[in-house]
MARGU-783963 format. One record per residue (C-alpha): x, y, z; residue in one letter. Coordinates in steps of 0.25 Angstrom, whole numbers, plus 5000, padded with zeros to 4 digits. Example, Ala and Ser with C-alpha at 12.3 -4.5 7.8 and 13.67 -1.06 7.14 Angstrom:
! residues 2
5049, 4982, 5031, A
5055, 4996, 5029, S
//
This chain:
! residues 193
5000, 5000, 5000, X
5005, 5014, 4998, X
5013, 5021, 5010, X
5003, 5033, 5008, X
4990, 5026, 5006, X
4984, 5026, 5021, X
4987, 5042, 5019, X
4981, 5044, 5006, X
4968, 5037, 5012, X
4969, 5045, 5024, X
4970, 5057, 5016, X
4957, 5052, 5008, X
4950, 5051, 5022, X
4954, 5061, 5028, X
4951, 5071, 5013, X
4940, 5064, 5012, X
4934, 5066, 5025, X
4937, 5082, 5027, X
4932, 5083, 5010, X
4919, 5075, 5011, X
4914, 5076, 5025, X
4903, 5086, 5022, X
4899, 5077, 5012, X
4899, 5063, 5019, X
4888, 5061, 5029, X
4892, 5059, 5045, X
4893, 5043, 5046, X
4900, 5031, 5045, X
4907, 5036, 5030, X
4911, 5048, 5035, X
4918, 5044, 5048, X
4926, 5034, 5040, X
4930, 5047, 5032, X
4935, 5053, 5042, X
4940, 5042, 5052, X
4948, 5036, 5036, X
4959, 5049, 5037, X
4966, 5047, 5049, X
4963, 5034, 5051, X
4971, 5030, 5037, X
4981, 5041, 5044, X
4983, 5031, 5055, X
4985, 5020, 5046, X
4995, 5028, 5037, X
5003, 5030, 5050, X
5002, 5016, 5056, X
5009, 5012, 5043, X
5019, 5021, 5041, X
5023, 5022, 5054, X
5034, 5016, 5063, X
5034, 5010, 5078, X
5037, 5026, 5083, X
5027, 5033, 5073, X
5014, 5022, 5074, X
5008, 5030, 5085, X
5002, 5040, 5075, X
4995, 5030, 5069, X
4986, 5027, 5082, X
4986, 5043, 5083, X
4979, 5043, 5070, X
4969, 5032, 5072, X
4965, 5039, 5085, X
4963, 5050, 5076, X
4954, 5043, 5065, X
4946, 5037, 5078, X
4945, 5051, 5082, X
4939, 5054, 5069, X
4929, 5044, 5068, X
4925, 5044, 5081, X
4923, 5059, 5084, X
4911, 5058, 5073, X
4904, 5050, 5083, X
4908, 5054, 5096, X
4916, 5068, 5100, X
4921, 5062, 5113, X
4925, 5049, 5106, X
4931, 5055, 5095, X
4941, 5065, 5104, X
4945, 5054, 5113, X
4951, 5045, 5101, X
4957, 5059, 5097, X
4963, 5062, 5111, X
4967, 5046, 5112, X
4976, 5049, 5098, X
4982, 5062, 5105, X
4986, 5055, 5115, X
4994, 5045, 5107, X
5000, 5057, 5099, X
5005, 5063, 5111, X
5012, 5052, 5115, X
5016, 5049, 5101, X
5023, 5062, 5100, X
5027, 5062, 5114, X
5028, 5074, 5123, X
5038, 5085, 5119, X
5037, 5098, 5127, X
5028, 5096, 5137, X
5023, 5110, 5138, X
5021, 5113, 5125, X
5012, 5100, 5122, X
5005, 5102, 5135, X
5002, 5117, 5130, X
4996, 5112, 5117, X
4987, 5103, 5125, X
4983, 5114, 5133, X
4980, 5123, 5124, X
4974, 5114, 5115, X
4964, 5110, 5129, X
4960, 5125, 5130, X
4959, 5127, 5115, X
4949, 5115, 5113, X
4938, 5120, 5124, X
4938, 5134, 5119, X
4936, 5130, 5104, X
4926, 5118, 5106, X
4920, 5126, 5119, X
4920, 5112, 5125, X
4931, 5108, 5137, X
4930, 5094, 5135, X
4937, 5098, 5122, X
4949, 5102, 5132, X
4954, 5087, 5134, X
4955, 5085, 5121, X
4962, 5098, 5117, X
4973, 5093, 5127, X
4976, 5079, 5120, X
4974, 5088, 5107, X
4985, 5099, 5111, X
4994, 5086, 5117, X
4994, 5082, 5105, X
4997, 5094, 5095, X
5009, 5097, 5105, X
5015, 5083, 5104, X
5014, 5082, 5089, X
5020, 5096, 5088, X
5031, 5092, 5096, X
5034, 5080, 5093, X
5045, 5072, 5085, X
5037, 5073, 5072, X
5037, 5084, 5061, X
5029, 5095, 5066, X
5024, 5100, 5053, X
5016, 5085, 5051, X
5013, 5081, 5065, X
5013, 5095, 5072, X
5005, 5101, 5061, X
4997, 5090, 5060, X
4994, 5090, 5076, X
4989, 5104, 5076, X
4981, 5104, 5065, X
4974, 5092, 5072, X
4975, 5101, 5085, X
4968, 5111, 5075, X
4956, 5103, 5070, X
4952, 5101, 5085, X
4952, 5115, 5087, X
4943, 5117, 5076, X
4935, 5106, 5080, X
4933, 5108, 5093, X
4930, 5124, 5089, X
4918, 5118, 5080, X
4912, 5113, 5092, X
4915, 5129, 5100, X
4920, 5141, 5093, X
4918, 5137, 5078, X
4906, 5129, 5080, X
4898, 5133, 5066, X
4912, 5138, 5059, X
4916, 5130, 5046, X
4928, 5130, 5051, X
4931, 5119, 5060, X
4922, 5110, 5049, X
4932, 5114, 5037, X
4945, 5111, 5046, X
4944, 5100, 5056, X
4945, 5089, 5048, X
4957, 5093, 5039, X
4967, 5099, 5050, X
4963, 5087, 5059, X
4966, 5076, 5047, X
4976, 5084, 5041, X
4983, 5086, 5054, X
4984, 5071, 5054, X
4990, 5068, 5043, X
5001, 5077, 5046, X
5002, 5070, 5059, X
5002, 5056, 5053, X
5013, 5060, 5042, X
5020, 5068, 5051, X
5024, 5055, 5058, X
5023, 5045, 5048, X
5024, 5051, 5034, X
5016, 5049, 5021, X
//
Protein backbone atom coordinates (compact mmCIF):
# COMPACT_ATOMS: atom_id res chain seq x y z
CA UNK A 1 0.00 0.00 0.00
CA UNK A 2 1.32 3.46 -0.60
CA UNK A 3 3.19 5.19 2.39
CA UNK A 4 0.72 8.16 2.11
CA UNK A 5 -2.60 6.43 1.50
CA UNK A 6 -4.08 6.54 5.13
CA UNK A 7 -3.21 10.48 4.84
CA UNK A 8 -4.84 10.92 1.62
CA UNK A 9 -7.99 9.30 3.00
CA UNK A 10 -7.67 11.29 6.03
CA UNK A 11 -7.52 14.26 3.95
CA UNK A 12 -10.72 13.07 1.92
CA UNK A 13 -12.43 12.63 5.38
CA UNK A 14 -11.54 15.31 6.95
CA UNK A 15 -12.13 17.85 3.36
CA UNK A 16 -14.88 15.97 3.11
CA UNK A 17 -16.54 16.50 6.15
CA UNK A 18 -15.86 20.52 6.72
CA UNK A 19 -17.04 20.87 2.62
CA UNK A 20 -20.13 18.64 2.86
CA UNK A 21 -21.55 19.00 6.22
CA UNK A 22 -24.25 21.40 5.50
CA UNK A 23 -25.28 19.20 2.91
CA UNK A 24 -25.36 15.83 4.77
CA UNK A 25 -28.11 15.25 7.31
CA UNK A 26 -26.99 14.71 11.20
CA UNK A 27 -26.75 10.71 11.58
CA UNK A 28 -25.02 7.78 11.24
CA UNK A 29 -23.31 8.92 7.61
CA UNK A 30 -22.27 11.97 8.83
CA UNK A 31 -20.60 10.91 12.02
CA UNK A 32 -18.55 8.59 10.01
CA UNK A 33 -17.62 11.63 7.99
CA UNK A 34 -16.36 13.29 10.44
CA UNK A 35 -14.94 10.42 12.96
CA UNK A 36 -13.01 9.10 9.07
CA UNK A 37 -10.31 12.27 9.31
CA UNK A 38 -8.55 11.71 12.35
CA UNK A 39 -9.13 8.41 12.64
CA UNK A 40 -7.15 7.62 9.37
CA UNK A 41 -4.64 10.29 10.88
CA UNK A 42 -4.29 7.80 13.74
CA UNK A 43 -3.85 4.96 11.53
CA UNK A 44 -1.32 7.02 9.21
CA UNK A 45 0.68 7.38 12.56
CA UNK A 46 0.62 3.89 13.91
CA UNK A 47 2.24 3.01 10.64
CA UNK A 48 4.79 5.37 10.15
CA UNK A 49 5.68 5.61 13.49
CA UNK A 50 8.53 4.05 15.66
CA UNK A 51 8.46 2.54 19.56
CA UNK A 52 9.20 6.39 20.68
CA UNK A 53 6.82 8.33 18.35
CA UNK A 54 3.50 5.49 18.53
CA UNK A 55 2.12 7.60 21.23
CA UNK A 56 0.58 10.08 18.64
CA UNK A 57 -1.23 7.47 17.15
CA UNK A 58 -3.38 6.64 20.54
CA UNK A 59 -3.56 10.87 20.63
CA UNK A 60 -5.36 10.78 17.39
CA UNK A 61 -7.63 8.07 17.93
CA UNK A 62 -8.86 9.65 21.20
CA UNK A 63 -9.30 12.53 19.08
CA UNK A 64 -11.43 10.68 16.20
CA UNK A 65 -13.38 9.36 19.62
CA UNK A 66 -13.81 12.75 20.51
CA UNK A 67 -15.37 13.62 17.20
CA UNK A 68 -17.66 10.99 16.94
CA UNK A 69 -18.87 11.02 20.31
CA UNK A 70 -19.31 14.82 20.91
CA UNK A 71 -22.31 14.38 18.29
CA UNK A 72 -24.08 12.48 20.64
CA UNK A 73 -23.11 13.60 23.96
CA UNK A 74 -20.93 17.06 24.88
CA UNK A 75 -19.79 15.54 28.17
CA UNK A 76 -18.70 12.25 26.45
CA UNK A 77 -17.25 13.71 23.72
CA UNK A 78 -14.69 16.35 25.90
CA UNK A 79 -13.66 13.54 28.32
CA UNK A 80 -12.21 11.34 25.19
CA UNK A 81 -10.76 14.86 24.16
CA UNK A 82 -9.19 15.38 27.77
CA UNK A 83 -8.13 11.57 27.99
CA UNK A 84 -6.07 12.33 24.57
CA UNK A 85 -4.44 15.53 26.25
CA UNK A 86 -3.53 13.66 28.79
CA UNK A 87 -1.53 11.31 26.70
CA UNK A 88 -0.01 14.36 24.72
CA UNK A 89 1.29 15.65 27.64
CA UNK A 90 3.10 12.95 28.64
CA UNK A 91 4.09 12.28 25.21
CA UNK A 92 5.73 15.46 24.96
CA UNK A 93 6.72 15.48 28.39
CA UNK A 94 6.99 18.62 30.79
CA UNK A 95 9.60 21.19 29.84
CA UNK A 96 9.36 24.52 31.70
CA UNK A 97 6.90 24.10 34.16
CA UNK A 98 5.82 27.43 34.44
CA UNK A 99 5.37 28.16 31.23
CA UNK A 100 2.93 24.93 30.59
CA UNK A 101 1.26 25.60 33.74
CA UNK A 102 0.57 29.19 32.49
CA UNK A 103 -0.88 28.06 29.33
CA UNK A 104 -3.20 25.80 31.15
CA UNK A 105 -4.30 28.41 33.16
CA UNK A 106 -5.06 30.84 30.94
CA UNK A 107 -6.54 28.58 28.76
CA UNK A 108 -8.98 27.41 32.30
CA UNK A 109 -10.08 31.16 32.48
CA UNK A 110 -10.21 31.83 28.78
CA UNK A 111 -12.71 28.68 28.31
CA UNK A 112 -15.62 29.91 30.91
CA UNK A 113 -15.43 33.39 29.80
CA UNK A 114 -16.06 32.39 25.95
CA UNK A 115 -18.60 29.60 26.44
CA UNK A 116 -20.11 31.51 29.79
CA UNK A 117 -19.89 27.88 31.22
CA UNK A 118 -17.35 27.12 34.31
CA UNK A 119 -17.62 23.59 33.69
CA UNK A 120 -15.80 24.55 30.53
CA UNK A 121 -12.78 25.46 33.11
CA UNK A 122 -11.51 21.67 33.62
CA UNK A 123 -11.29 21.30 30.14
CA UNK A 124 -9.43 24.46 29.15
CA UNK A 125 -6.84 23.21 31.78
CA UNK A 126 -6.09 19.86 29.94
CA UNK A 127 -6.45 22.06 26.66
CA UNK A 128 -3.66 24.69 27.75
CA UNK A 129 -1.62 21.52 29.21
CA UNK A 130 -1.40 20.53 26.20
CA UNK A 131 -0.75 23.44 23.63
CA UNK A 132 2.24 24.16 26.17
CA UNK A 133 3.81 20.82 26.02
CA UNK A 134 3.53 20.48 22.35
CA UNK A 135 4.90 24.02 22.04
CA UNK A 136 7.82 23.11 24.00
CA UNK A 137 8.46 19.98 23.16
CA UNK A 138 11.32 18.06 21.26
CA UNK A 139 9.34 18.31 17.90
CA UNK A 140 9.20 20.90 15.27
CA UNK A 141 7.17 23.69 16.54
CA UNK A 142 6.03 24.97 13.13
CA UNK A 143 4.02 21.35 12.74
CA UNK A 144 3.34 20.31 16.30
CA UNK A 145 3.29 23.84 17.98
CA UNK A 146 1.22 25.35 15.23
CA UNK A 147 -0.78 22.49 14.98
CA UNK A 148 -1.47 22.55 18.93
CA UNK A 149 -2.69 26.03 18.97
CA UNK A 150 -4.87 25.94 16.21
CA UNK A 151 -6.47 22.89 18.10
CA UNK A 152 -6.36 25.21 21.19
CA UNK A 153 -8.00 27.81 18.69
CA UNK A 154 -10.93 25.76 17.61
CA UNK A 155 -11.93 25.15 21.16
CA UNK A 156 -11.93 28.70 21.86
CA UNK A 157 -14.19 29.23 19.12
CA UNK A 158 -16.18 26.47 20.09
CA UNK A 159 -16.64 27.01 23.35
CA UNK A 160 -17.41 30.97 22.20
CA UNK A 161 -20.58 29.51 19.98
CA UNK A 162 -21.90 28.33 23.07
CA UNK A 163 -21.32 32.17 24.94
CA UNK A 164 -20.00 35.34 23.19
CA UNK A 165 -20.45 34.13 19.60
CA UNK A 166 -23.45 32.26 19.93
CA UNK A 167 -25.38 33.32 16.62
CA UNK A 168 -22.00 34.48 14.73
CA UNK A 169 -20.88 32.62 11.51
CA UNK A 170 -17.89 32.62 12.77
CA UNK A 171 -17.13 29.70 14.96
CA UNK A 172 -19.45 27.55 12.13
CA UNK A 173 -16.98 28.52 9.36
CA UNK A 174 -13.72 27.75 11.38
CA UNK A 175 -13.88 25.12 14.06
CA UNK A 176 -13.66 22.31 12.01
CA UNK A 177 -10.73 23.24 9.66
CA UNK A 178 -8.37 24.81 12.54
CA UNK A 179 -9.20 21.63 14.68
CA UNK A 180 -8.59 18.88 11.71
CA UNK A 181 -5.88 20.94 10.29
CA UNK A 182 -4.16 21.49 13.46
CA UNK A 183 -4.08 17.75 13.56
CA UNK A 184 -2.57 17.02 10.83
CA UNK A 185 0.17 19.16 11.56
CA UNK A 186 0.53 17.50 14.76
CA UNK A 187 0.44 13.88 13.36
CA UNK A 188 3.30 15.03 10.39
CA UNK A 189 4.96 17.11 12.85
CA UNK A 190 5.98 13.73 14.59
CA UNK A 191 5.68 11.15 11.92
CA UNK A 192 5.91 12.87 8.59
CA UNK A 193 4.11 12.32 5.25
Amino acid sequence: MNRHAWLLVSLVFGIGYWAGAGLIPPGPWRIVLKGGGVAALAVHALIRSDAQTRPIALVMALGALGDVLIEGSLVAGALAFLAGHGVACRFYGLRKPVIVASCAVALAVLAPLASGNPATALYGLGLGAMLGCAWLSRFRRDLVGLGAALFAVSDVLLFARMGVLAGSPLPALLVWPTYYFGQVLITLGVVGV
